[in-house]
C-alpha positions in Angstrom: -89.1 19.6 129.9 -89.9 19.9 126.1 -91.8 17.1 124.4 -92.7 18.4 121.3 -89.3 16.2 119.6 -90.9 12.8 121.0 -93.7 11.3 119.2 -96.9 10.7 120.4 -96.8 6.9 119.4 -93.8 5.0 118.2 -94.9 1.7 117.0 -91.3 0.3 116.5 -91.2 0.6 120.2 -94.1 -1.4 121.0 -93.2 -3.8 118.5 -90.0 -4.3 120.4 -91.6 -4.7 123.2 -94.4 -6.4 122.7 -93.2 -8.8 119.6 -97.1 -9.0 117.8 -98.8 -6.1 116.4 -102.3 -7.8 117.0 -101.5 -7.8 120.6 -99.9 -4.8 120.2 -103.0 -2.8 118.7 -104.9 -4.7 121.9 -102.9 -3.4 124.2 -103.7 0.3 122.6 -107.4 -0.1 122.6 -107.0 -0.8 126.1 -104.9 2.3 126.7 -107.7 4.1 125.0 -110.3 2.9 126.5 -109.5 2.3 129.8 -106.4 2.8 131.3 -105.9 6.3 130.3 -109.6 7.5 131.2 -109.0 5.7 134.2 -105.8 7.3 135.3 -106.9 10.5 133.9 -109.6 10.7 136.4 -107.7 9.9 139.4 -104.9 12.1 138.9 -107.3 14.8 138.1 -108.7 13.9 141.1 -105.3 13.8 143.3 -104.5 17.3 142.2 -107.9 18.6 143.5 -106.8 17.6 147.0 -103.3 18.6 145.6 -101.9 15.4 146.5 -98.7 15.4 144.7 -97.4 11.8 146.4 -100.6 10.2 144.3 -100.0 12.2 141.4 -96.1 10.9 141.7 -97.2 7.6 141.9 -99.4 7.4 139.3 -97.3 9.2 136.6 -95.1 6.2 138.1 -97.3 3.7 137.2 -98.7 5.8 133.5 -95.2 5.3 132.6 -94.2 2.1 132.6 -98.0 1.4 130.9 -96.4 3.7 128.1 -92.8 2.8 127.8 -94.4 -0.8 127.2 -96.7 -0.1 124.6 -94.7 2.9 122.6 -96.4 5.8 124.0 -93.4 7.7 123.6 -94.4 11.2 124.5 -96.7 9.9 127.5 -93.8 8.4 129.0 -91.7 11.8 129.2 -94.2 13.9 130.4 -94.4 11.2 133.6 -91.0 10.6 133.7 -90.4 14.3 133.5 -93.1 15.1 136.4 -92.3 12.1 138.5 -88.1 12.8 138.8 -88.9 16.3 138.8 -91.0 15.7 142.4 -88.6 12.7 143.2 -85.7 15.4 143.4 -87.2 17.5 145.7 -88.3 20.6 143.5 -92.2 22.5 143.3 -91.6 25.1 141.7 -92.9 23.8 138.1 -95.3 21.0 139.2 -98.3 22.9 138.3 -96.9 23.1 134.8 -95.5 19.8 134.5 -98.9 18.4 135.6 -101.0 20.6 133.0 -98.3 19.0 130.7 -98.9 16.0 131.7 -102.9 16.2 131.5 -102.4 17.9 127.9 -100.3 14.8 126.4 -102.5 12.4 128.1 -105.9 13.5 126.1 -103.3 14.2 123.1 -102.5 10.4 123.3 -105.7 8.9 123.0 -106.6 11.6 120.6 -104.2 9.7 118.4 -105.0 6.5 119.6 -108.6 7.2 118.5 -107.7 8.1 115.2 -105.2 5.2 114.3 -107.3 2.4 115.9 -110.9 4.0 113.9 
């Protein structure tokens, strides 16, 4: 469940994706600014009340958000936490989630610094 060999942000990706890097760099700033504080919050939340069918669905959701706009290493450490749950297992859900947590304020670290 490594992430260390995916980047953080792969703007190839989002390029490929998205097809205009002023839309792009919009999309970011709103990954920044909302929808990862947003979703930061209510998965923090979920796992209070340690329900894991919320934190599923939103590392479901975080996913495809980061897949789109390049967010490489966001999008493994869902994917990673949502198949993980999908399949049945529990024993390393408390460390996927702190994994999860960690690359999420890691990601808009980054984001902070390459949008100024």
């Amino acid at each position: 469940f490594t992430l260390q060999q995916f980047p953080l942000l792969d703007i190839n990706v989002g390029l490929q994706h998205i097809g205009d890097e002023v839309i792009l760099n919009d999309l970011l700033h709103l990954l920044l600014t909302a929808a990862i504080p947003e979703d930061l919050l209510l998965i923090e939340d979920a796992y209070k009340q340690q329900n894991w069918q919320k934190i599923e669905d939103l590392a479901h959701k975080m996913k495809s958000g980061a897949l789109y706009c390049g967010a490489t290493r966001m999008q493994y450490a869902c994917q990673y936490l949502e198949r993980y749950r999908k399949a049945g297992h529990t024993k390393y859900l408390n460390e996927l989630y702190e994994q999860l947590i960690q690359t999420l304020n890691q990601t808009m670290s980054y984001l902070k610094l390459r949008l100024g």
